[in-house]
Legacy VTK file of the C-alpha trace (Angstrom):
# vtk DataFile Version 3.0
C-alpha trace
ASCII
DATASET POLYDATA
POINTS 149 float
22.113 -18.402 23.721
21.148 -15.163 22.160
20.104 -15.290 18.279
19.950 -11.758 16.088
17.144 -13.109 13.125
15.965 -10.731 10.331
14.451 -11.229 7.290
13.010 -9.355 4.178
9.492 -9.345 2.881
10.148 -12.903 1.493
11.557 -14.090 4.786
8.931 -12.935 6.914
6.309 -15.590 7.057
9.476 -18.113 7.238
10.837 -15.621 10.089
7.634 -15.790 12.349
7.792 -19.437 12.216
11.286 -20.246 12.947
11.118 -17.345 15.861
8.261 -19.618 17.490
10.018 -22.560 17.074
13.319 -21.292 18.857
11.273 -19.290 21.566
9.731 -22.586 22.488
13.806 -24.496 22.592
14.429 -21.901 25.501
16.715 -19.627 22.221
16.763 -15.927 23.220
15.414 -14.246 19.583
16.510 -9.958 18.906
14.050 -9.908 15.896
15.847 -6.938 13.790
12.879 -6.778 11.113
11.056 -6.449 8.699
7.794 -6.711 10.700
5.588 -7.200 7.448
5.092 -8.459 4.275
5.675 -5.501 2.366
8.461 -4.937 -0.219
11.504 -3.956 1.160
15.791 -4.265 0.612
17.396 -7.473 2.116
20.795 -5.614 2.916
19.231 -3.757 5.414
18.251 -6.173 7.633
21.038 -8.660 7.041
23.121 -5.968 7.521
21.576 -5.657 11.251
21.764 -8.973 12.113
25.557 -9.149 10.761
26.488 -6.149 12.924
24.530 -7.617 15.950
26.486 -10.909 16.159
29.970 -8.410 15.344
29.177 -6.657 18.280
28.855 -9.905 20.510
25.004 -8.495 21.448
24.010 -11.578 20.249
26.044 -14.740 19.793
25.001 -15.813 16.427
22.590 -14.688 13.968
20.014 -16.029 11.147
18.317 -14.514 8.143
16.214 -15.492 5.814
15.180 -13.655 2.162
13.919 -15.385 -1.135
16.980 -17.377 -1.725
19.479 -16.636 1.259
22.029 -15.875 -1.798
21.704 -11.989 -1.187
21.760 -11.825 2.356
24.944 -14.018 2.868
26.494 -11.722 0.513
25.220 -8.845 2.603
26.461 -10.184 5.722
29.623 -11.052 4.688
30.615 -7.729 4.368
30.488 -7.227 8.044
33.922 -7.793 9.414
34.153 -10.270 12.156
31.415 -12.581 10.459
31.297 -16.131 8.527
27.781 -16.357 6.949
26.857 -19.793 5.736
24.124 -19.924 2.997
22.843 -23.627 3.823
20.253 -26.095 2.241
20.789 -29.050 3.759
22.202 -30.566 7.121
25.582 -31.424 5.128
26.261 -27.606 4.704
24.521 -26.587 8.042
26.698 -29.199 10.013
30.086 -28.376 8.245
29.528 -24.282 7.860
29.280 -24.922 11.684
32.472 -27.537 12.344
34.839 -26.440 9.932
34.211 -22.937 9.011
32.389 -21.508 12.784
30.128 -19.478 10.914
28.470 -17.395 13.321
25.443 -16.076 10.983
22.690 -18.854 9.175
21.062 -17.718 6.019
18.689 -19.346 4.699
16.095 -19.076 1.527
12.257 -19.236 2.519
11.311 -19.581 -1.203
13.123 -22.350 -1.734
12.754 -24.799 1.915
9.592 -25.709 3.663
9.272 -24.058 7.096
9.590 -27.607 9.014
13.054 -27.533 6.933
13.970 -24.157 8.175
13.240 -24.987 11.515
15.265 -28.459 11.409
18.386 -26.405 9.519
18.469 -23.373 11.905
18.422 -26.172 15.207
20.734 -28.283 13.995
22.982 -25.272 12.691
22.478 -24.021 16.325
23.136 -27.375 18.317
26.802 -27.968 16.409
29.716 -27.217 17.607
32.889 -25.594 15.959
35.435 -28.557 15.941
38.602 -26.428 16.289
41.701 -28.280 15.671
43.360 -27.621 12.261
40.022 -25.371 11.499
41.276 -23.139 14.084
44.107 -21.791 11.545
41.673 -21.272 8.336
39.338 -19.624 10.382
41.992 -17.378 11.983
43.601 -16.648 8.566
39.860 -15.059 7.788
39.423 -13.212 11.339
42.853 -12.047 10.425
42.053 -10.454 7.183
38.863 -9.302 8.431
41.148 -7.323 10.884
43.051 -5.322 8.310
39.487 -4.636 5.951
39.152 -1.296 5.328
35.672 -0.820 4.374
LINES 1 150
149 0 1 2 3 4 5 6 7 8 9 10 11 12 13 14 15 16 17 18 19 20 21 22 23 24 25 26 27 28 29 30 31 32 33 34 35 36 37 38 39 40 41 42 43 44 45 46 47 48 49 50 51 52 53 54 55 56 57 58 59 60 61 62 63 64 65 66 67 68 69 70 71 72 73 74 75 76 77 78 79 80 81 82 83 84 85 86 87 88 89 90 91 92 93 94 95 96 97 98 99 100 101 102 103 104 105 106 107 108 109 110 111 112 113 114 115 116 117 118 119 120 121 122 123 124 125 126 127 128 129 130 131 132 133 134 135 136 137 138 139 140 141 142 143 144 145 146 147 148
């Protein structure tokens, strides 16, 4: 499986870790950026991994900024995607079965790293159950279709 991950200045550290982490699961990592510490705009990159996993270059994405709060807005905007802000393995399970959101974002300033890392590969390792989800999700994609942006 291929994974887009970007981050901002706040999600770098977080980033580096998590990118070892999946390396070493056999995950096939596109890092998009940032490739430092220093100040710079979370759109932009969660804008790059949202357009990556539209594109089907990679098959799903993750991001992480201070909170994850303005990079699943960011990435939202991106027709053809379902970012899932998640904090715990409740929403990272369900944004998965229910909703097949395709892009994880996640706050660095707000989880430990080994919780990042435990979020992101058990966000990864779910499946989408389908079934009845298969209409709520469609009535999105459908929408999504007819976006003018």
């Amino acid at each position: 499986m291929k994974i887009a991950i970007g981050s901002d200045h706040a999600g770098f550290r977080a980033k580096e870790a998590l990118k070892a982490s999946l390396a070493q699961a056999g995950y096939v990592l596109e890092d998009v950026g940032t490739r430092t510490e220093e100040s710079c705009d979370y759109p932009d990159f969660a804008i790059k991994v949202a357009d990556t996993v539209a594109k089907k270059t990679a098959d799903k994405g993750i991001i992480l900024c201070g909170t994850g709060i303005g990079s699943s807005i960011a990435a939202n905007k991106v027709a053809g995607v379902r970012a899932a802000l998640v904090h715990d393995g409740f929403t990272a399970e369900m944004s998965r079965r229910h909703n097949d959101a395709n892009v994880l974002c996640l706050g660095a300033r707000v989880l430990a790293d080994e919780r990042i890392r435990d979020l992101a590969r058990l966000w990864l390792e779910t499946p989408f159950d389908g079934g009845r989800h298969d209409r709520r999700v469609g009535k999105i994609m459908e929408y999504d279709s007819h976006r003018r942006c």
